[in-house]
C-alpha positions in Angstrom: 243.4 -28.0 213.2 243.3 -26.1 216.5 243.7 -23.0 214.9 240.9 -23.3 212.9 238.8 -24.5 216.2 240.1 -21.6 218.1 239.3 -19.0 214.8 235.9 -21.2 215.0 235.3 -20.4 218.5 236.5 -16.3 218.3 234.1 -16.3 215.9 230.9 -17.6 217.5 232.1 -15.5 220.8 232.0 -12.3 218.2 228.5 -13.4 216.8 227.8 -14.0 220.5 229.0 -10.5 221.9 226.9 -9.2 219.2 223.7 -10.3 220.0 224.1 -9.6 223.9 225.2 -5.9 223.0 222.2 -5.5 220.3 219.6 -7.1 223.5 221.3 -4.7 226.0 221.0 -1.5 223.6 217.1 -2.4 222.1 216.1 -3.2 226.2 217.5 0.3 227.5 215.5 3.3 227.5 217.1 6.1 225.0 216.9 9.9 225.7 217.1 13.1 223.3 216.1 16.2 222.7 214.4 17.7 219.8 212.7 20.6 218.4 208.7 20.4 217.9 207.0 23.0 215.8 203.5 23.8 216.4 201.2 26.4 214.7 198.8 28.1 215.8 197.2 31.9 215.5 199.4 34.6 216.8 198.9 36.7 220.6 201.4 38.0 222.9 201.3 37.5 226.3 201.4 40.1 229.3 203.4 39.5 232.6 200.7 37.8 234.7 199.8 35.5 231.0 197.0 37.2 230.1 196.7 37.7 226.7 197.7 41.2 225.4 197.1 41.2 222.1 196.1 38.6 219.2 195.6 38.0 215.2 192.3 36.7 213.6 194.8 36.0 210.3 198.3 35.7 211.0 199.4 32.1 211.7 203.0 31.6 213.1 205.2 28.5 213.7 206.5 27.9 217.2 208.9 26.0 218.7 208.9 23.7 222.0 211.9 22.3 223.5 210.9 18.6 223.5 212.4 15.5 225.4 212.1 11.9 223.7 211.6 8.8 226.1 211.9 5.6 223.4 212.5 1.6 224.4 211.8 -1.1 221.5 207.5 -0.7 222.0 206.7 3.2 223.7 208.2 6.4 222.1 207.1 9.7 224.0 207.6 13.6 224.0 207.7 15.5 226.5 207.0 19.3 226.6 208.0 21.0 230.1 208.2 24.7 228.9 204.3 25.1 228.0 202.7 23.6 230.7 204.6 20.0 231.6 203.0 18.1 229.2 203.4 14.6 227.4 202.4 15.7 223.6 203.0 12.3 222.2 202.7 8.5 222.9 203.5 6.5 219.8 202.5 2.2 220.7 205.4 1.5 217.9 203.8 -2.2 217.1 201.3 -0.5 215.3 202.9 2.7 214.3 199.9 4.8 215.9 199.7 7.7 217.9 197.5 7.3 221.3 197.3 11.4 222.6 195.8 14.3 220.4 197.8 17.1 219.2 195.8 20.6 218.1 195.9 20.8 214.4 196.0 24.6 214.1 195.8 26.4 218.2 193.5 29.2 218.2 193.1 31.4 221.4 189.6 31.4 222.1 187.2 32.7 225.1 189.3 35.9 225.6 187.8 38.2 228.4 184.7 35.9 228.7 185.7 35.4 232.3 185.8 31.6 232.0 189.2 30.9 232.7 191.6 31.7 235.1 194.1 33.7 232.7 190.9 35.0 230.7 191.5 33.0 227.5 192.3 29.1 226.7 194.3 27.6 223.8 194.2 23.6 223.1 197.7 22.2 222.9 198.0 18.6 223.1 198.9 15.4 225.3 198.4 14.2 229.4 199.3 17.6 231.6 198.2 18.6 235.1 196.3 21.2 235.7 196.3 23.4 239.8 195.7 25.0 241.8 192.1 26.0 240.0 189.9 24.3 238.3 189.3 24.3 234.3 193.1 24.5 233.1 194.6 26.0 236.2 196.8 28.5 236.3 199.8 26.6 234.7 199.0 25.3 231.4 201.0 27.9 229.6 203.9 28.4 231.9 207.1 26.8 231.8 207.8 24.3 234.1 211.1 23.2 236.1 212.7 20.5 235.1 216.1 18.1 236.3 217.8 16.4 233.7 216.8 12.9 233.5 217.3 10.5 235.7 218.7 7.3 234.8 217.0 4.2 236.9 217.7 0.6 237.6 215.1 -0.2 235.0 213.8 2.8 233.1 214.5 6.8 232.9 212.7 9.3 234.7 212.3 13.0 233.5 210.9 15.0 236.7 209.1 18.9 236.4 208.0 20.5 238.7 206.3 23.8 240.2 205.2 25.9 243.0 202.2 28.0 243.1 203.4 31.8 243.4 201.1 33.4 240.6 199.0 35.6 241.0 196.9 37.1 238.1 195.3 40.2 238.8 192.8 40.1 236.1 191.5 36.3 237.2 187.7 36.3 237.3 186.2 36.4 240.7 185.4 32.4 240.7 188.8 31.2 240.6 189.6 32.1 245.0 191.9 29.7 245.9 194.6 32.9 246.2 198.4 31.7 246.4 198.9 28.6 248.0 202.7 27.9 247.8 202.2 23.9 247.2 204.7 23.0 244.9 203.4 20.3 242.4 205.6 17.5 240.8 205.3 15.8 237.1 207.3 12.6 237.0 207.3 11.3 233.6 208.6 7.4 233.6 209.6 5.3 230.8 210.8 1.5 231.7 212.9 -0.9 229.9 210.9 -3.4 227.7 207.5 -1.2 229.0 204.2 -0.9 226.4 202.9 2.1 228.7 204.2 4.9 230.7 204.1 6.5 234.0 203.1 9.8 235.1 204.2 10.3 239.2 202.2 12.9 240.8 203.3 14.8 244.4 201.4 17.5 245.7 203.3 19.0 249.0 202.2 21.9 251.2 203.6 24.4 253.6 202.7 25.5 257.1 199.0 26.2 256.3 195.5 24.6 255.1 195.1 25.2 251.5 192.0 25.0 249.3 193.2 23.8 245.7 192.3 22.0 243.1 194.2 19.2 241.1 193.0 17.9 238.0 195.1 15.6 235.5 193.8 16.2 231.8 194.1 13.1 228.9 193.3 14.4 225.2 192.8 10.8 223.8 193.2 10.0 219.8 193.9 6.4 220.3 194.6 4.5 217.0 195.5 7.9 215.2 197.9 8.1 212.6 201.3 10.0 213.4 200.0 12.6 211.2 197.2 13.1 211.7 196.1 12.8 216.0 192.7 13.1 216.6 189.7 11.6 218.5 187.8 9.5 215.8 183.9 10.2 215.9 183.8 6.1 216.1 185.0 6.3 219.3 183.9 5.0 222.7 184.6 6.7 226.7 185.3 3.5 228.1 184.5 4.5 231.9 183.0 1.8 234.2 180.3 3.7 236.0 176.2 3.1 236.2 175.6 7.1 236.5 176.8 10.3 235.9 175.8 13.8 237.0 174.8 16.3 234.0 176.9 19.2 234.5 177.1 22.5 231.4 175.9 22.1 228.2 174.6 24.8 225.1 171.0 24.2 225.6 171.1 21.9 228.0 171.3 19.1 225.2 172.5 16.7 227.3 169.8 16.5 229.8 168.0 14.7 226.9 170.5 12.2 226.0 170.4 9.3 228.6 167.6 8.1 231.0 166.8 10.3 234.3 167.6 8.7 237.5 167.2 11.5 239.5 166.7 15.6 240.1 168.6 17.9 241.7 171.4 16.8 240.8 170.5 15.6 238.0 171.6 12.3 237.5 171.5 10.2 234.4 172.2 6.7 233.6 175.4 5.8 231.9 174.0 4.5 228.5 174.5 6.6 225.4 177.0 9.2 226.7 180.2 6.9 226.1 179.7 7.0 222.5 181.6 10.3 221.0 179.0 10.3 217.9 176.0 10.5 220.7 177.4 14.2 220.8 175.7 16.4 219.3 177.4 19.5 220.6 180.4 20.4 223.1 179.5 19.7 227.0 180.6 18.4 230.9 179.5 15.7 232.6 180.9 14.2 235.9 181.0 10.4 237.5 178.4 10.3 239.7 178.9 9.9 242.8 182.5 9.6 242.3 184.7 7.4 239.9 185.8 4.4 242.1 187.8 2.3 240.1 190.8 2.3 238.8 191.2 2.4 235.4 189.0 4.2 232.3 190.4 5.1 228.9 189.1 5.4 225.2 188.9 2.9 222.4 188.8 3.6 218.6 186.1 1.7 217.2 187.8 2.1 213.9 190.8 -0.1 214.3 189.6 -1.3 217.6 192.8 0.5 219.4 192.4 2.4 222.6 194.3 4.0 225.6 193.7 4.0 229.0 195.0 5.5 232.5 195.6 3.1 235.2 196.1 4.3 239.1 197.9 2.6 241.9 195.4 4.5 244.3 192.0 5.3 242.8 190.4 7.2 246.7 193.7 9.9 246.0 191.2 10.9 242.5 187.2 10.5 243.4 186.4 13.2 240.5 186.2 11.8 236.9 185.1 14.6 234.3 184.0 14.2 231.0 184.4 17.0 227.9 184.0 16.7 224.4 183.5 18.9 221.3 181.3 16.7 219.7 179.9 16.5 216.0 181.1 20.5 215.6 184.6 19.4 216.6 184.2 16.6 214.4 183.3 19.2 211.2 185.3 22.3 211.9 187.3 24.5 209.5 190.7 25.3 211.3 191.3 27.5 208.9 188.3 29.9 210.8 189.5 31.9 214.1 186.3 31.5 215.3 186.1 28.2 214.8 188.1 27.0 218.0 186.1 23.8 218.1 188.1 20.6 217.6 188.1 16.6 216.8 189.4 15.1 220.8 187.9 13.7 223.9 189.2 14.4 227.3 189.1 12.6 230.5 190.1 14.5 233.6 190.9 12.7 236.8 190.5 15.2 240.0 191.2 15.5 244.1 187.8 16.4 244.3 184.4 15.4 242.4 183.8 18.2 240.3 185.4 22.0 238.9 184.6 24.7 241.8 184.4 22.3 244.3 187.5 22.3 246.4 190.0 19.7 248.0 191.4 21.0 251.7 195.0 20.5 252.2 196.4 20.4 255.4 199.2 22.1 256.3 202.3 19.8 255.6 200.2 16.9 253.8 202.0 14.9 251.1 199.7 13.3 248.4 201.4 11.0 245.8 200.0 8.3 243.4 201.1 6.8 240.1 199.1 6.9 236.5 200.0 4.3 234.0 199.1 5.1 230.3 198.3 1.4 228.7 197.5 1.0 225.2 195.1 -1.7 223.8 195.0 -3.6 220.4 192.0 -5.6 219.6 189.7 -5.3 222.0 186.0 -3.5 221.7 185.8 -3.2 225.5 188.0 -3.6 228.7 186.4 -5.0 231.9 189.7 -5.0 233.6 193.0 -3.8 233.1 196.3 -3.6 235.0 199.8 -2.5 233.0 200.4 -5.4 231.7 197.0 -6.9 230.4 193.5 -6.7 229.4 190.2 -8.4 229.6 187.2 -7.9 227.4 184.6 -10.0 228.8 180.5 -10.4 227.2 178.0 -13.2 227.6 175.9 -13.1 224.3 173.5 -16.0 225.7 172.7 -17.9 228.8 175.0 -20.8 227.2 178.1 -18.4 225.8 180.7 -16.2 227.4 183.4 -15.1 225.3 186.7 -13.7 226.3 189.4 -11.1 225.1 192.6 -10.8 226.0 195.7 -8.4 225.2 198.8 -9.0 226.5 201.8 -7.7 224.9 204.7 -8.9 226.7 205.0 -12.4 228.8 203.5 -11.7 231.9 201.8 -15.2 232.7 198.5 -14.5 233.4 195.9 -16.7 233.2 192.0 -16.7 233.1 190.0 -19.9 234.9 186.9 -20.7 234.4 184.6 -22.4 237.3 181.2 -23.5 237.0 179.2 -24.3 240.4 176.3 -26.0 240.9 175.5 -24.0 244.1 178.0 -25.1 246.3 179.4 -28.5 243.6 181.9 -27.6 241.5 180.8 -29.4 238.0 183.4 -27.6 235.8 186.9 -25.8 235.7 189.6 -24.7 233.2 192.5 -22.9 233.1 193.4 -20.9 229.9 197.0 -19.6 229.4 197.0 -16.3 227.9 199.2 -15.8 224.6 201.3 -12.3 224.2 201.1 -10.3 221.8 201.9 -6.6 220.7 199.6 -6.2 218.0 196.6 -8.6 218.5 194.4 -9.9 221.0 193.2 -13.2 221.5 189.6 -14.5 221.6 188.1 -17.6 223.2 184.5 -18.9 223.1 183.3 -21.2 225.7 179.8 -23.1 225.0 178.4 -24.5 228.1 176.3 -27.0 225.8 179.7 -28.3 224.9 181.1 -28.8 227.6 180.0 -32.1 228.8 178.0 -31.0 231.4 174.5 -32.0 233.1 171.5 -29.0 231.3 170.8 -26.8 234.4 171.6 -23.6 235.6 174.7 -22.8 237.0 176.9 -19.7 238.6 179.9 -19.6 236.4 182.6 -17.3 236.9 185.7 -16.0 235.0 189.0 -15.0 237.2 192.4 -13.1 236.0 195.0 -14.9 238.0 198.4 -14.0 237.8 201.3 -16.0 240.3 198.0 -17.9 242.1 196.8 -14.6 243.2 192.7 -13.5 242.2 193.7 -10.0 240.0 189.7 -9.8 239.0 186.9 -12.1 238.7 183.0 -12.0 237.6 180.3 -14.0 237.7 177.8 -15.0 235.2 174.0 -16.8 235.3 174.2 -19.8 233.1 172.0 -21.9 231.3 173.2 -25.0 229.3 171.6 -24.7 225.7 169.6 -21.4 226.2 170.5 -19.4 223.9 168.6 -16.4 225.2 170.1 -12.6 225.5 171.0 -13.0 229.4 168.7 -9.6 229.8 165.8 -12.1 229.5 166.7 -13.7 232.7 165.4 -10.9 234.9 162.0 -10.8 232.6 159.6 -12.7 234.6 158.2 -15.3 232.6 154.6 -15.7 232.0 154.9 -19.1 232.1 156.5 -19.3 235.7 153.0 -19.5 237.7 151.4 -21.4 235.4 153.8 -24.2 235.5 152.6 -26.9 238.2 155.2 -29.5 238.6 153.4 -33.1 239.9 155.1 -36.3 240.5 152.1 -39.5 240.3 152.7 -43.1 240.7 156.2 -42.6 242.1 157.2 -46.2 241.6 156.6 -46.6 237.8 158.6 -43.1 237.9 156.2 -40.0 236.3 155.7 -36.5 235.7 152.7 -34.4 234.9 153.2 -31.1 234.1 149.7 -29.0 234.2 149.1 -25.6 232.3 146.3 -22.8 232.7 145.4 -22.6 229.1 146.0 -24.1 225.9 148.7 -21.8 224.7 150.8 -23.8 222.3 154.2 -25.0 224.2 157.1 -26.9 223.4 158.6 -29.5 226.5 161.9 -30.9 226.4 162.9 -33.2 229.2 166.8 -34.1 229.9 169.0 -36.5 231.9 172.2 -35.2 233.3 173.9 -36.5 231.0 172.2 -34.3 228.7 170.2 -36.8 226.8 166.5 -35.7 225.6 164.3 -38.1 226.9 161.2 -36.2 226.2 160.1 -34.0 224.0 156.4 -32.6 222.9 154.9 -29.7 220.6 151.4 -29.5 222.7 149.0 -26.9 223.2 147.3 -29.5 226.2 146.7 -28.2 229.4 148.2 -31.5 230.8 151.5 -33.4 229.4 152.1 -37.0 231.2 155.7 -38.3 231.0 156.0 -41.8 231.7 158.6 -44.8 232.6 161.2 -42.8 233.6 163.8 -44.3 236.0 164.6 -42.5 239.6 166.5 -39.8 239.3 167.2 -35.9 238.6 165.8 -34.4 235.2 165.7 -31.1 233.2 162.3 -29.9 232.0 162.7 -27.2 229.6 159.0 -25.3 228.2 159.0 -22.5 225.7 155.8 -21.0 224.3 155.5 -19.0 221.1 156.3 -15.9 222.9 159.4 -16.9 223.2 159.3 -17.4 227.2 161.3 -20.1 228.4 161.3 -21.9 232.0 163.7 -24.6 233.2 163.0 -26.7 236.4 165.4 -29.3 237.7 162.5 -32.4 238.8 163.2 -35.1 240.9 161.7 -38.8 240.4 161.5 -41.4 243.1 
C-alpha cells in the first residue's frame, strides 16, 4: 500500500516536473542562426559601394547571414550584414507576416544623382538609415554586431556603426561629410512578448555635427509568409490633421486632399491614408511635425495591422510618408525597369523632413526605444501602448462603440462617465478580455441606459493599475441618432424656436415658430417618458397640465434638422 502511494506520488511529481520544464522552455526567448536567400538582379560593387557594374537579365540568389529571435507569439530575423535590418516579423497566432520583403531586388536610379551611393535597391524589413537623408550611407553595408545577449527577461542582439565613409562619387546634396557618430541597433525580443523592440543610440565625438537619422518601416501587415507585401486595401494609420506635400511625378498629389495652405503647401489629412488613393509613387511629410507616439498600418483585408510605438516621441518630430502606389501594386518583376513595388513606408526622423538637418553637439547622447505591436481585429487604433489597443467611433449622437485588442493579460480597463456638466449621471467600468487572435467589441446605447434624454459630455478612459493611460470625450444626445458631424451644422430651426412658459401654476409651454414648416415635437420627463408628442405645421403648439419640473423638448422638421432644449416648469 505505501509503495503504491509513493510510485503514485513519483509519478504526479514526474507529470509535474514536466509541465514546469515545458512552461520554462515555451516562456524563454530561443536564438539561431540561419541562412536567408534573396534574389535579385546581378551588379558588383566598387570600394566606396557604388555600383560598378550590373545585369538587365541575369538574376542571382544571394545569401544573408540571418539571426532568429522566437518566444511562443513573435518570431523575427534579423539581417546585420546588409544594412542592420529586421527582414521579418511573423505574429505566430495568426501565422502572418507583418514587414515586406522585395520579391525580386532590382538596382534602380543608377547615376541619377538621387542617392548618396548613386543607386538604391529595396530589400526588406525596419533598418535605420544616417548620417544623410533618403537611405543614408549604410543600407548596404555590413554592420557590427555582439553576440546576443541574454537578459533577465528577453534577448538582445546589438549592431552597431560609426560613420567613417566617405564616397567620392556622392552627389553634391548629401554634405554632412564624416561625422564619426557611431550609431547603435538594439534589436529586443522579451519572454512571453507579442511585439519587439528596436533600441536606438546615436553618440558623438568632440565636435558639432550636422546628420540626419531616419528609421525606415516597410509595412505588409496581415501578409502571408509567402508572399509579404503591402495590400492595396490598406490604410496609413497616422494621427495627424495635416501634412505638407513634398515630391511627386506631376505633382499628383497636390490634387488629392483639401488645400489648407500655400507655401508650404499644406493639405488636410483625408484621402492620403488610404494606399488605393495612390495613384502614382510620391513623399509627403507630417505637418508641422508628428507629435504622438504611435502610427502604423492596418490591412483592411483581414483587418490586421502593425504599428511603431516610442517611449519619447520629441527625440523623432519628422514623420515621412512614401509609397509606390497603383504602379507598385501592378508591376512585372520580371522587368528591370520595372523597379516599382507593392509596400508602404513610414519613416520616423531627428528632424522634419530629408535635407533638413538635426545639429549634434559635440558629446550629445540621444537614445529612445521603438516597439513594433501588431493588431488583430481592429479597423482603426486611437491609442495604443505595447500591450493594448483602442479603436474608438461614435456613429450617432446616442452610440459610441469600442474595440479592444489585448493579447496577453495586462488588466486594462475602459470606464465610461457621463456628466451632466458638472453631475455625474452615468459610469461603468468594462474589463477588457485577452486575446491573441481577436478583438473585442462593445456597443453602448445611451437611450438604454436608464438615463434622463438630454445632452451630455461622455467620455471613454483606458485605465490600467488606477492610472488615466488615454481618454476622449464625446457630445451626446440620448435617442438622436444623427451622424455627430450634424452637431456643428447650425440648425435652421435654432432662431426660430421661442421657448414661453404661460400660466405657470397650471404648469405650460408654448413653443412659437416663424412659419408653417411642417415639424414634429416630442416632449420628455427625465425619466424619459414622452409626454408630448405632435406632427404640426402650426406656428404655435400649447402643452398643457404638466406638473413642475425639468422636461426635454425635442423638434425635427422634414429637413431633417433637429433641436433639443432642456425647459423648466414652475
Amino acid at each position: 500500500m505505501i509503495t503504491n502511494k509513493r510510485n503514485e506520488m513519483k509519478r504526479h511529481l514526474l507529470i509535474l516536473l514536466f509541465f514546469i520544464l515545458h512552461t520554462y522552455a515555451f516562456a524563454q526567448v530561443q536564438v539561431r542562426d540561419t541562412t536567408l536567400v534573396w534574389q535579385h538582379y546581378d551588379y558588383t560593387l566598387d570600394e566606396h559601394y557604388s555600383i560598378a557594374s550590373f545585369s538587365t537579365t541575369e538574376i542571382v540568389e544571394r545569401e544573408f547571414k540571418g539571426i532568429v529571435l522566437e518566444n511562443e507569439l513573435v518570431k523575427i530575423t534579423v539581417v546585420p550584414e546588409f544594412g542592420a535590418r529586421v527582414v521579418s516579423f511573423i505574429y505566430k497566432p495568426t501565422g502572418h507576416e507583418q514587414l515586406y520583403t522585395n520579391e525580386l531586388g532590382v538596382p534602380y536610379l543608377i547615376g541619377d544623382n538621387i542617392f548618396y551611393h548613386d543607386w538604391l535597391m529595396q530589400y526588406a524589413g525596419v533598418f535605420p538609415t544616417f548620417p544623410e537623408p533618403e537611405h543614408g550611407k549604410y543600407w548596404c553595408v555590413p554592420w557590427n554586431q555582439k553576440a546576443p545577449e541574454v537578459l533577465s527577461d528577453g534577448v538582445r542582439l546589438s549592431m552597431w556603426i560609426q560613420d567613417n565613409l566617405d564616397n567620392p562619387q556622392h552627389p553634391p546634396q548629401y554634405n554632412n561629410g564624416v561625422t564619426n557618430v557611431t550609431c547603435y541597433f538594439d534589436v529586443i525580443l522579451r519572454e512571453g512578448a507579442s511585439n519587439f523592440e528596436v533600441n536606438v543610440r546615436l553618440e558623438n565625438l568632440a565636435v558639432d555635427n550636422n546628420l540626419e537619422y531616419w528609421t525606415c518601416v516597410t509595412f505588409a501587415p496581415g501578409s502571408t509568409v509567402e508572399n509579404p507585401r503591402t495590400s492595396f486595401n490598406s490604410e496609413m494609420i497616422v494621427p495627424i490633421d495635416q501634412y505638407e506635400v513634398g515630391w511627386s511625378p506631376g505633382n499628383w498629389l497636390t490634387s488629392i486632399d483639401k488645400l489648407v495652405s500655400n507655401g508650404p503647401r499644406v493639405q488636410e489629412y483625408t484621402n492620403l491614408p488610404l494606399l488605393k488613393n495612390w495613384e502614382e509613387q510620391g513623399i509627403a511629410y507630417a505637418y508641422p511635425s508628428f507629435k504622438k507616439d504611435f502610427y502604423g498600418v492596418i490591412n483592411h483585408d483581414n483587418e490586421e495591422g502593425l504599428f511603431r510605438i516610442s517611449n519619447d516621441q520629441s527625440l523623432t518630430p519628422g514623420l515621412k510618408f512614401w509609397a509606390w502606389g497603383e504602379p507598385g501594386e501592378n508591376v512585372d518583376v520580371s522587368d528591370f525597369y520595372a523597379y516599382e513595388r507593392p509596400n508602404v513606408e513610414l519613416w520616423s526622423g531627428l528632424s522634419h523632413q530629408f535635407f533638413k538637418d538635426y545639429k549634434m553637439a559635440a558629446y550629445e547622447r540621444l537614445e529612445w526605444t521603438e516597439t513594433y505591436m501588431p493588431s488583430v481585429g481592429l479597423s482603426h487604433v486611437d491609442y495604443i501602448d505595447k500591450h493594448f489597443a483602442l479603436d474608438l467611433e461614435q456613429p450617432s449622437l446616442n452610440r459610441i462603440n469600442f474595440s479592444t485588442f489585448q493579447p496577453l493579460e495586462k488588466e486594462y480597463q475602459v470606464q465610461l462617465l457621463v456628466m451632466d456638466e458638472e453631475k455625474e449621471v452615468y459610469q461603468k467600468i468594462y474589463t477588457i478580455q485577452s486575446s491573441t487572435v481577436q478583438s473585442f467589441k462593445e456597443e453602448i446605447i445611451f437611450s438604454e441606459l436608464n438615463i434622463p434624454v438630454d445632452k451630455y459630455k461622455a467620455s471613454l478612459s483606458v485605465i490600467k493599475e488606477d492610472k488615466v493611460l488615454h481618454s476622449e470625450t464625446f457630445n451626446v444626445t440620448v435617442g438622436d441618432e444623427r451622424d455627430p458631424s450634424e452637431e456643428d451644422v447650425i440648425s435652421s430651426l435654432e432662431k426660430e424656436l421661442v421657448v414661453q412658459f404661460k400660466n405657470q401654476n397650471t404648469g405650460q409651454i408654448d413653443i412659437v415658430f416663424s412659419d408653417h414648416s411642417q415639424r414634429l415635437i416630442q416632449l420628455y420627463d427625465l425619466e424619459g417618458r414622452v409626454v408630448f408628442q405632435q406632427n404640426t405645421n402650426q406656428t404655435e403648439v400649447k402643452i398643457t397640465a404638466l406638473t413642475k419640473g425639468i422636461y426635454i423638448v425635442n423638434i425635427q422638421d422634414n429637413n431633417q434638422n433637429k433641436l433639443t432644449k432642456k425647459v423648466g416648469v414652475l
